[in-house]
C-alpha positions in Angstrom: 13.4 14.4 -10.5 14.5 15.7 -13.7 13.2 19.1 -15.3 14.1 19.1 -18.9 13.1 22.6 -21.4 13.0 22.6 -24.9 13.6 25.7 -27.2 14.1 25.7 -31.1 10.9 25.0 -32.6 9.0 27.7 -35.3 8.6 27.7 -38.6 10.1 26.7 -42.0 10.4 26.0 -45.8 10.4 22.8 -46.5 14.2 22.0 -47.7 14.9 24.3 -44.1 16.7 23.2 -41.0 16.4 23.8 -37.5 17.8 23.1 -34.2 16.1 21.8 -31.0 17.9 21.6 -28.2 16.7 20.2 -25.2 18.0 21.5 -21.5 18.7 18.9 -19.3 18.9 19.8 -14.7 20.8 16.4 -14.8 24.6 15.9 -16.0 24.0 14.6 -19.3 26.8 12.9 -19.1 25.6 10.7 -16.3 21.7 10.1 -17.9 21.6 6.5 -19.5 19.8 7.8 -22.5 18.0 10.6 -24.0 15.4 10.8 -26.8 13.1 13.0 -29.6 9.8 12.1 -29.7 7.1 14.0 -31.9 3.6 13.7 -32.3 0.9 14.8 -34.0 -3.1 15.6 -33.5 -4.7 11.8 -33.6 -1.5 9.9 -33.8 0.7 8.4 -30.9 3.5 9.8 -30.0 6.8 8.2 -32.0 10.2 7.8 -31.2 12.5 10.2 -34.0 16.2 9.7 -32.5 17.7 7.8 -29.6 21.6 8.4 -27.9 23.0 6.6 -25.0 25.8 7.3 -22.8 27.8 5.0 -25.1 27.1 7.3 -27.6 25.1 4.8 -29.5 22.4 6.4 -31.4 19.3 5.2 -33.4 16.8 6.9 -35.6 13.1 6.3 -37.0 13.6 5.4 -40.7 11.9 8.2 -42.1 14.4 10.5 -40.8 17.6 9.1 -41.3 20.0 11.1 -42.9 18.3 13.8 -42.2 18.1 14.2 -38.8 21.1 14.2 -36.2 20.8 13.3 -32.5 23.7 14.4 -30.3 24.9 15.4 -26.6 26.3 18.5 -25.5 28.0 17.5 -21.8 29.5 21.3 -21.1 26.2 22.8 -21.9 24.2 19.9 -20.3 21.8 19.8 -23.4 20.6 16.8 -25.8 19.9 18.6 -29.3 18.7 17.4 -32.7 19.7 18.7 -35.8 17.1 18.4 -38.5 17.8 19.5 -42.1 16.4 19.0 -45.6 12.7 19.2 -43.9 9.7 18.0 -44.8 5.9 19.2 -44.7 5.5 15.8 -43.0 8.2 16.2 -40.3 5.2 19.4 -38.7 4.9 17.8 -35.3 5.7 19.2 -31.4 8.8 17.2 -30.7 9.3 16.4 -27.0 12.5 15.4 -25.4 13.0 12.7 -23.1 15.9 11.5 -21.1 15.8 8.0 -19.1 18.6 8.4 -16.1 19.4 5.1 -15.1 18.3 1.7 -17.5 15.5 0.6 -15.8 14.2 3.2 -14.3 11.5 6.4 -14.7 11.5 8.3 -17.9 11.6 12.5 -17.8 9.8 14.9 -20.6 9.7 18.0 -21.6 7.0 20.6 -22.4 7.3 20.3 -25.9 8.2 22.5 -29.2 6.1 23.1 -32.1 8.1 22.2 -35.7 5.9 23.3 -38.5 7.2 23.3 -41.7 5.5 24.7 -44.6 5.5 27.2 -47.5 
């Protein structure tokens, strides 16, 4: 079992950054990969950024550039960096971390991003 807590949400100007970081019970260092998902009211739940222990990352196309996936291993957290936000980017992001390849998938609670004028 893997607990995982998110913190970072609020709100923001569009043009703003923030930073979620995601706290992980598990070494992040020995998780196969860990993930951003958002999702709004109505809509399924979409992947935004991807890392793996190879430190290979991957990101949904309408946030690249933007947004920056990355993994802390002495603070055992997986954060995301998101700048020059949009009105469009308002979602409650969830982390995720997968521990081995093949096997079960962990998430968090979830923080609400909301970003408006």
């Amino acid at each position: 079992q893997v607990q995982l807590v998110e913190s970072g949400g609020g709100l923001v100007q569009p043009g703003g950054s923030l930073r979620l970081s995601c706290a992980v019970s598990r070494r992040v260092s020995n998780i196969y990969a860990a993930a951003w998902y958002r999702q709004t009211p109505g809509k399924e739940r979409e992947l935004v950024a991807s890392v793996t222990n190879g430190a290979t990352t991957n990101y949904a196309d309408s946030v690249k550039g933007r947004f920056t996936i990355s993994r802390d291993i002495a603070n055992n957290t997986v954060n995301l960096q998101m700048n020059a936000l949009k009105p469009e980017d308002t979602a409650v992001y969830y982390c995720n971390v997968r521990p081995t390849r093949f096997g079960s998938r962990y998430w968090g609670q979830g923080t609400q991003v909301t970003v408006s004028s």
